[in-house]
TORROTI-928971 format. One record per residue (C-alpha): x, y, z; residue number from 0; residue in one letter. Coordinates in steps of 0.2 Angstrom, whole numbers, plus 5000, padded with zeros to 4 digits. Layout:
// residues N
{r {X,Y,Z},NUM,'a'}
...
***
This chain:
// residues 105
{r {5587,5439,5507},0,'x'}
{r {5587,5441,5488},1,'x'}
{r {5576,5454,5479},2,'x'}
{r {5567,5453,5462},3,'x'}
{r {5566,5470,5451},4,'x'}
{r {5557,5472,5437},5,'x'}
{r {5551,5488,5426},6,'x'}
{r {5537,5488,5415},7,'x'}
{r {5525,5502,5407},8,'x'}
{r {5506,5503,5407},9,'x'}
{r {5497,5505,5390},10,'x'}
{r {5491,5524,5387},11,'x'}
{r {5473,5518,5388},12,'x'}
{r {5461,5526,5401},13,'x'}
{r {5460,5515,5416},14,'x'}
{r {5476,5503,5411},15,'x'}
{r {5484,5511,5424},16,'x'}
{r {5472,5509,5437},17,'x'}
{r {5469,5491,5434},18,'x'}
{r {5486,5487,5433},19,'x'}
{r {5489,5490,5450},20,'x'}
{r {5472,5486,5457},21,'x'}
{r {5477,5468,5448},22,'x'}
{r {5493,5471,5458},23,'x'}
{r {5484,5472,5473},24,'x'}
{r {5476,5457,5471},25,'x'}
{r {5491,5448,5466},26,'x'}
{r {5501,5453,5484},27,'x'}
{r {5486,5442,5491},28,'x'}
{r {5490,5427,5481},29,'x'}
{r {5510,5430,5485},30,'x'}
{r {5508,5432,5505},31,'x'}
{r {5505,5412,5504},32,'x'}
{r {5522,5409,5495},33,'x'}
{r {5535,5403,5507},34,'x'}
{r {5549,5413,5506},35,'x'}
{r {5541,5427,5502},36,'x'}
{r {5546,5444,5514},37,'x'}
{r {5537,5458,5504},38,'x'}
{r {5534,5469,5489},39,'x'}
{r {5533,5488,5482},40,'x'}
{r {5525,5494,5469},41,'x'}
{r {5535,5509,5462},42,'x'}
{r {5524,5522,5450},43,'x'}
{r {5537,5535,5442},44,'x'}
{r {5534,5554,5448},45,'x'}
{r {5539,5559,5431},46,'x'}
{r {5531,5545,5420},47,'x'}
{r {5516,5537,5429},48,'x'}
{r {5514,5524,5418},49,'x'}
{r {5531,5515,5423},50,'x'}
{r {5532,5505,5437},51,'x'}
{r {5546,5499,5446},52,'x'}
{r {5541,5481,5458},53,'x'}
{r {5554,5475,5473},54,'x'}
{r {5549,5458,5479},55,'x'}
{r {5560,5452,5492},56,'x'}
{r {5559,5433,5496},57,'x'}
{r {5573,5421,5508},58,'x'}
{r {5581,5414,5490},59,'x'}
{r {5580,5415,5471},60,'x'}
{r {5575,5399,5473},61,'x'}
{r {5559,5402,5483},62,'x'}
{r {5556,5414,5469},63,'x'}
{r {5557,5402,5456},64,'x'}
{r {5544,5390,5464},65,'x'}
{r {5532,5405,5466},66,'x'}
{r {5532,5406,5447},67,'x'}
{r {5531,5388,5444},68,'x'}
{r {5513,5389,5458},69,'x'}
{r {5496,5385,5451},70,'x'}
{r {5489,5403,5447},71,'x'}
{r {5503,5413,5442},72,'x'}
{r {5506,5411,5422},73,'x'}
{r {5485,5416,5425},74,'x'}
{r {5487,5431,5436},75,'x'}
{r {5505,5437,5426},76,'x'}
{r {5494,5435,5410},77,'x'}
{r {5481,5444,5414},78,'x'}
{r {5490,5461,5421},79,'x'}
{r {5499,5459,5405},80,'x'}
{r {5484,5463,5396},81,'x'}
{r {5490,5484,5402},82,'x'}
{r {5505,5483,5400},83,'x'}
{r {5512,5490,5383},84,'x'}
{r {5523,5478,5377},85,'x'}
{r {5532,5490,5366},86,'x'}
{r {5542,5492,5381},87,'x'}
{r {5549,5475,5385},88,'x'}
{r {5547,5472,5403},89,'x'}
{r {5566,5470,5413},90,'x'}
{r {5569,5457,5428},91,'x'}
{r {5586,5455,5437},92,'x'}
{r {5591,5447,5456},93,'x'}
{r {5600,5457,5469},94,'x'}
{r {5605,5454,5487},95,'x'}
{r {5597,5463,5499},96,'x'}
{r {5612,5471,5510},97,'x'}
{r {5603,5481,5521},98,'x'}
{r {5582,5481,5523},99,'x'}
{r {5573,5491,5535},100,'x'}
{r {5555,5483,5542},101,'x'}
{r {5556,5469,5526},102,'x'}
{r {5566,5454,5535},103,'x'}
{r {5554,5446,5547},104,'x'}
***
């Protein structure tokens, strides 16, 4: 099992926040359909709640790379984009899961 992390920051607008992760919410829905896929977290900073930390697990960095090539993903990453302050260029890196807890089904 691999996992996907990735920061980003919500713009300081009122609501951004909010809507990122309700538009989060809505994009587990789409993700539970994805082969491969085991889970996600959503991580808001105590000390900066407009930066998020996401953990999607998934069987292989390949099954990963077919979510983002699926019908409906460039929509629903484009349009959480639309909070996100980009002055903060959002990070992604892989890592190997060696130990999970409740994740690996």
């Amino acid at each position: 099992m691999i996992a996907v992390v990735s920061r980003c920051r919500t713009l300081d607008t009122p609501g951004a926040t909010e809507a990122y992760v309700a538009g989060s919410a809505d994009f587990l829905e789409w993700l539970r359909d994805q082969p491969g896929f085991r889970g996600r977290l959503l991580l808001a900073d105590r000390d900066d709640p407009r930066s998020f930390t996401h953990v999607r697990l998934f069987d292989s960095v390949e099954d990963y790379e077919a979510m983002v090539l699926r019908p409906g993903y460039a929509e629903r990453i484009e349009a959480l984009g639309a909070h996100l302050d980009l002055e903060t260029v959002p990070t992604k890196s892989y890592a190997d899961v060696a130990l999970a807890d409740g994740f690996a089904g």
